[in-house]
N, C-alpha and C positions, 0 to 999 in steps of 0.2 A: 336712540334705539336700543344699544347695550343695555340700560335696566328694563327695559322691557322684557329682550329676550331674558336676561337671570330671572326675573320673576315671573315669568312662563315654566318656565324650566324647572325653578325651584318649587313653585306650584307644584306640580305632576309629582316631582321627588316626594314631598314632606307628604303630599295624601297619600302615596304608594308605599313609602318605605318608612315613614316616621308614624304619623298621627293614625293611620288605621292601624298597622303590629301594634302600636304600644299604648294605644288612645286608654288602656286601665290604668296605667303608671303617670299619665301627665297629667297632672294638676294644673298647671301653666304653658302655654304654646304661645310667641310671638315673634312674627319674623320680618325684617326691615331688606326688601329685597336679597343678598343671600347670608345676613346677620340672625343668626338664631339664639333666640333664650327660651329654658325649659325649666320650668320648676318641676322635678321629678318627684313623683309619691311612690317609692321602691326600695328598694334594699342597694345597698351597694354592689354586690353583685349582681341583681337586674342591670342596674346602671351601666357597668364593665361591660353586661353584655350586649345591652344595645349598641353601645356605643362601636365596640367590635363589630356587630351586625353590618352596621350601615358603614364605618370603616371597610371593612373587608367587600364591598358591592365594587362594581367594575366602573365607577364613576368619579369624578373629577371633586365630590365634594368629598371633605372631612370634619367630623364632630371633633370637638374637644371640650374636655369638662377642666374647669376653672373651679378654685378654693368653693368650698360652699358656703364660706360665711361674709364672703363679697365677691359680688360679680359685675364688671363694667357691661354695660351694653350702651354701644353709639354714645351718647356724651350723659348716661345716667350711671353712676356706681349705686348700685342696689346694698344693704348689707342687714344683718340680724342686730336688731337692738332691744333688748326686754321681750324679745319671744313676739317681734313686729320685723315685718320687712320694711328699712325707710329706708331713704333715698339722698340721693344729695349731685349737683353736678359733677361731671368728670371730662379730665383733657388732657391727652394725652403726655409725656414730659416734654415731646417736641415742641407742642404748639408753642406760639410764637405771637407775642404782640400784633398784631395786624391789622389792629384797628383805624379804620379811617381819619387819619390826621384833623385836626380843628380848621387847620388853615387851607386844606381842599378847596379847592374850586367847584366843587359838586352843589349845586344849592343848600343852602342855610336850614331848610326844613327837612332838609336829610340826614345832616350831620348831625341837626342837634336833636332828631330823633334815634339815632343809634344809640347814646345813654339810657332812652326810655326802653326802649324794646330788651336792653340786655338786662337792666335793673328788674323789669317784669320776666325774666327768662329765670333770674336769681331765684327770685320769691316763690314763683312758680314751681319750679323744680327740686326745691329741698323742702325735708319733711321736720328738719328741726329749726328753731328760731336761729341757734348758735352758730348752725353750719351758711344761713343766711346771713348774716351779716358778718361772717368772715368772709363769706365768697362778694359780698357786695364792696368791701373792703376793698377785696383784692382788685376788683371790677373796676372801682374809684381810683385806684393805685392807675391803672391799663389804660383810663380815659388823662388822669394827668399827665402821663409819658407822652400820652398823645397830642398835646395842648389844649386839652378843654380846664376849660376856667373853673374854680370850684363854687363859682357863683352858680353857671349852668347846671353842674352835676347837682349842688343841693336844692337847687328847682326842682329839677327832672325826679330825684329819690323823694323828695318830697311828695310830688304830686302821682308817684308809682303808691306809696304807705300807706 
């Protein structure tokens, strides 16, 4: 029920106080229940001052503006490359191995489907070749700790390619 009511709420907020004031300045609006990204088309000083605006409201949320030439949102790192916005996965420095051990008891067509889904999570979500097959590396690296066999994992990349 919790993310309901936030994105009821955040609803009302962003059409009251964000996207109608400023709807000439945003070029970009997307919000993942109360995660906001904004590509602003303004000056820096517009920027300060919205962001002041809706800071200073009598309300429980707060903006914050992050580097502009990378920005995390939820597990994507946005960033400026040749005058293009790409992309590439991002995770926090806590996270933490957690991947479903090989030798689980969970059925065999589940385990050894988590190699495929995360391999296509890889490929999917980055915008250059190079940042893909370092993160598929790393991914490969995170399923070995785990005890999958590298027989498994180059089926599974194999049949993702």
């Amino acid at each position: 029920m919790v993310p309901m009511y936030a994105n009821g709420y955040m609803y009302i907020f962003e059409q009251e106080n964000i996207l109608t004031p400023f709807q000439t300045n945003i070029a970009f609006y997307r919000r993942y229940i109360d995660d906001i990204i904004t590509i602003w088309n303004g000056t820096s000083d517009s920027t300060t001052q919205m962001l002041e605006t809706i800071n200073n409201l009598d309300t429980p949320v707060r903006l914050t503006m992050t580097d502009t030439q990378t920005v995390d949102f939820l597990d994507i790192r946005l960033y400026k490359e040749d005058n293009t916005i790409a992309y590439t996965l991002f995770s926090k420095p806590t996270n933490r191995n957690t991947i479903l051990h090989a030798t689980s008891h969970h059925p065999r067509h589940l385990i050894n489907s988590l190699p495929n889904s995360e391999f296509l999570w890889m490929i999917r979500n980055n915008s250059t070749i190079n940042n893909t097959h370092i993160q598929l590396q790393q991914m490969w690296d995170k399923f070995k700790a785990r005890g999958y066999s590298n027989k498994i994992l180059q089926r599974l990349l194999t049949s993702v390619m």
